[in-house]
N, C-alpha and C positions, 0 to 999 in steps of 0.2 A: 909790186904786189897789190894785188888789187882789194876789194873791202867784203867781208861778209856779211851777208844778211842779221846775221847772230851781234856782229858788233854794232849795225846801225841801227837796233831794235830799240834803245834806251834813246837814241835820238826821238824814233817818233813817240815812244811815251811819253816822253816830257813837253814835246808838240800836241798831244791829245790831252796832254793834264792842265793846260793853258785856257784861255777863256777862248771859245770856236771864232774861227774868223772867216770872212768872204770874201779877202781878198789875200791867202796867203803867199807870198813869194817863191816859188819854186824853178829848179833850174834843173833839166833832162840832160844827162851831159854821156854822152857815147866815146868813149875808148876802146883802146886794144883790145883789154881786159876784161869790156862791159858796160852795160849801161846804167848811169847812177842817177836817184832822183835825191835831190838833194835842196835842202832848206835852211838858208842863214847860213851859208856855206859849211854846214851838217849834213851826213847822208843820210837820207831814211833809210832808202833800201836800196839795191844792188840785183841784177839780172846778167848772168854769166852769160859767154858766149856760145852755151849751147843750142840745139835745135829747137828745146822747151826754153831756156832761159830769155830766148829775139823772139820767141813768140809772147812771152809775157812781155817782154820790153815791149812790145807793138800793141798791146791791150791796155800798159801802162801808158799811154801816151795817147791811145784813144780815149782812156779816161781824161786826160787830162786836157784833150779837148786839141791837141796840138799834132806835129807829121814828128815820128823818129827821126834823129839827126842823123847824119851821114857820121863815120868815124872821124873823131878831132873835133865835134861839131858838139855845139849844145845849144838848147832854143831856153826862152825863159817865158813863164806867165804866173797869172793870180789867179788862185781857183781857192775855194773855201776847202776848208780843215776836213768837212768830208769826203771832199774830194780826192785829199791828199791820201785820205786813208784806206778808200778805196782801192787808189793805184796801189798804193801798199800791200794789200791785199793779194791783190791781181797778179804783184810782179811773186807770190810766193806760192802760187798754185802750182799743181802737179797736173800738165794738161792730157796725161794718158790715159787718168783714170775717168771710166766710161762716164758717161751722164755731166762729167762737169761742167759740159756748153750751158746747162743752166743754170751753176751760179756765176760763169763769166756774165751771161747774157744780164742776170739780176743787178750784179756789180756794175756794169758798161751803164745801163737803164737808171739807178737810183744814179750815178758820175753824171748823164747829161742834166737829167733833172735839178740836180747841186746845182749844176753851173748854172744852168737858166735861170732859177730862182735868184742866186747871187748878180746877173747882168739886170736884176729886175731894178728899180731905185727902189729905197727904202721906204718903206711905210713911216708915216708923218704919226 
């Protein structure tokens, strides 16, 4: 049985209510069931295997800077705390409704941004 979005919501609040970090650990992991982005081996959030649910997997994953796994597969990296939130985001959109290309595009846009700022070294 796989995880819903509804139960892993309390996972990222308490990742958001933390002090923000740059280099958070996260782990995209693709099953039967779904694709899960998952932290400290906690799931944030969850994208079903429908036509909308792989297309957000695939935006969730552009966000994060990395290629969707094959099924069985999962890739891992560190992206900062808004980045994670982001993807979070992204994997909960509704993509049918009209106009939304622009707050994917706004989401994907501030996700590279994060990250590039975060591979910058730290100010002294």
């Amino acid at each position: 049985m796989g995880i819903s979005r509804r139960q892993t919501w309390p996972n990222m609040e308490k990742l958001l209510a933390t002090r923000p970090r740059r280099d958070l650990p996260v782990v995209l992991r693709r099953g039967k069931q779904g694709i899960t982005l998952l932290s400290g081996g906690k799931a944030l959030t969850h994208c079903y295997t429908t036509k909308n649910g792989l297309k957000c997997a695939e935006l969730v994953a552009e966000a994060l800077g990395v290629e969707l796994p094959t099924v069985g597969q999962q890739v891992e990296t560190k992206v900062p705390t808004a980045v994670a939130y982001r993807a979070v985001s992204l994997s909960s959109l509704d993509l049918r409704i009209p106009g939304i290309e622009v707050l994917v595009d706004r989401l994907l846009e501030d996700a590279a941004f994060q990250r590039a700022r975060a591979a910058e070294p730290p100010a002294e």
